[in-house]
N, C-alpha and C positions, 0 to 999 in steps of 0.2 A: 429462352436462355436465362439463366439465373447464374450470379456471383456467388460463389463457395463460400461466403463468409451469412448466405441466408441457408444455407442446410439447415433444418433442424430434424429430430424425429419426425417419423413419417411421410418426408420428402422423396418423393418418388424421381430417381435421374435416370437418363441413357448412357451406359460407358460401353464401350466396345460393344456393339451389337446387343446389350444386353439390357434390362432392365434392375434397377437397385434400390431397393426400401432403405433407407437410413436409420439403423434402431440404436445409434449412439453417437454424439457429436460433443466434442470437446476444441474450445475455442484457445488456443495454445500462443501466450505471447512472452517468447524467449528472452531473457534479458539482452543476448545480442541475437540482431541478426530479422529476421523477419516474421511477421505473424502466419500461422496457419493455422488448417482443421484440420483435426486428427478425429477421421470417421472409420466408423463401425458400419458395412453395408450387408445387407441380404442379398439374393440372387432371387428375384420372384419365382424363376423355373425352378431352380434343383433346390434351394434353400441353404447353398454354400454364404458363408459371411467371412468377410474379406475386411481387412484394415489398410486406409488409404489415407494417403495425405492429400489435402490442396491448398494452394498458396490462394492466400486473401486476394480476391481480386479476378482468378480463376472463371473462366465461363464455363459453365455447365451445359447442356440438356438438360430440361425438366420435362416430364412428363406429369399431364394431370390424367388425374385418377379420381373416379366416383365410384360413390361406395353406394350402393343401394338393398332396399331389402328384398330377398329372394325366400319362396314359401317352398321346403321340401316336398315334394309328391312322391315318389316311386324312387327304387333302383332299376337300372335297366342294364344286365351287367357290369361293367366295371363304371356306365356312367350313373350320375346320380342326374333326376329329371326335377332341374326346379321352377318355380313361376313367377315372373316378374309380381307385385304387388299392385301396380299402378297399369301396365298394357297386359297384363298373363296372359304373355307373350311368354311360352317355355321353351327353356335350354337345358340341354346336358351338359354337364360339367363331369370334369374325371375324379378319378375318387381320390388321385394322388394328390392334386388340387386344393380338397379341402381338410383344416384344421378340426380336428374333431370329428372327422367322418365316423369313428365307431360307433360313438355315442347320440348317433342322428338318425331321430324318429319322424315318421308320419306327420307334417304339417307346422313342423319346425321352420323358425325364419331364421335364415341366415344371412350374414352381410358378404354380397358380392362386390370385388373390386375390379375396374374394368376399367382398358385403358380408354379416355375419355375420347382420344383421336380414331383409334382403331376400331373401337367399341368391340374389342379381344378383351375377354376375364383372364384377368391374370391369375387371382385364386379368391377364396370363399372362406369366410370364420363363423364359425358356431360361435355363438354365445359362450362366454369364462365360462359359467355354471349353467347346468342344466337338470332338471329333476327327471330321473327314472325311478323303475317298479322292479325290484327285485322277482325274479322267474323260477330262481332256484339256488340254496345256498345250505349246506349242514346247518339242522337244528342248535340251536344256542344252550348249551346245560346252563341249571343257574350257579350259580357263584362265578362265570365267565367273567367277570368284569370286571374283577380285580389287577388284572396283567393288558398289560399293549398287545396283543398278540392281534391280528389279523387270521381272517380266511377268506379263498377265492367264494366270490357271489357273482352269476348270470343274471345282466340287467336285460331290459326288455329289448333291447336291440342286438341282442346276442356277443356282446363285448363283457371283458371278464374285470371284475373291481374289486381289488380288496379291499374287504371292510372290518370293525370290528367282530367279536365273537359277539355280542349280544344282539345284532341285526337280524331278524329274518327273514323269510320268503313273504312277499305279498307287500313288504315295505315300499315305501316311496323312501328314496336317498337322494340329497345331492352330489353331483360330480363335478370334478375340476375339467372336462374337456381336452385342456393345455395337456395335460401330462395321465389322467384318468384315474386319478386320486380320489378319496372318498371324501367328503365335506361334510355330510351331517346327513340327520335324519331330516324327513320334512312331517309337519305336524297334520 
């Protein structure tokens, strides 16, 4: 049990049957009347976020949470098959699960989070950025580069990203994972 006035980021609680990641905390002290938090939660299952109050002083649930690193191997239909780093000891995870799942190649590590009691993965994050190899993208004409203009390019994982006109096929690019943005060439 933990007091509502130690929330911060990344605090993982139990509210009604459910588990909640903390991805905003504001420490609120009214000129009258009494102090609280005013929190921003996640839902670890469906990814709903919710705003709650709690009064200073409030007992919580905590749940601890370990994050560890897991080596992508296979998909196995909808599951992805990964390997612990330290027992590879492997598990399937589902693909709704994890962040980034499109942009998740062959031998990639990603950070699994798992309740520490239950030792249940609650879900899995790819790395912010990650470099792929473009597979297929309309050739570049030159003077393209003068204008913002984008077009769709197939990275190696078969997920679609748009990129500048001047990119071509056979490139290494980086990607933003989070949202599947283009970041840059890589050298």
């Amino acid at each position: 049990m933990i007091n509502a006035q130690d929330i911060k980021n990344g605090t993982c609680i139990r509210m009604d049957g459910d588990l909640y990641f903390c991805i905003e905390f504001l420490h609120v002290k009214p000129g009258k009347g009494n102090t609280f938090m005013r929190t921003k939660l996640k839902n670890v299952v469906d990814g709903r976020v919710l705003e709650r109050r709690f009064n200073i002083g409030e007992k919580l649930e905590d749940v601890r949470v370990e994050r560890r690193p897991y080596q992508f191997l296979y998909m196995d239909g909808q599951d992805a098959i990964f390997m612990n780093q330290e027992t590879y000891e492997q598990i399937p995870i589902s693909k709704e699960m994890i962040t980034g799942a499109d942009y998740m190649k062959e031998s990639d590590i990603v950070e699994v989070v798992s309740d520490a009691s239950t030792e249940t993965v609650l879900f899995a994050e790819m790395p912010v950025k990650t470099q792929l190899k473009i597979t297929y993208t309309e050739p570049g004409v030159k003077g393209d580069t003068a204008t913002n203009s984008l077009k769709p390019a197939t990275v190696e994982t078969g997920a679609t990203v748009r990129v500048p006109l001047f990119v071509n096929e056979g490139e290494i690019i980086e990607v933003d994972t989070r949202d599947g943005s283009y970041q840059g060439r890589v050298r």
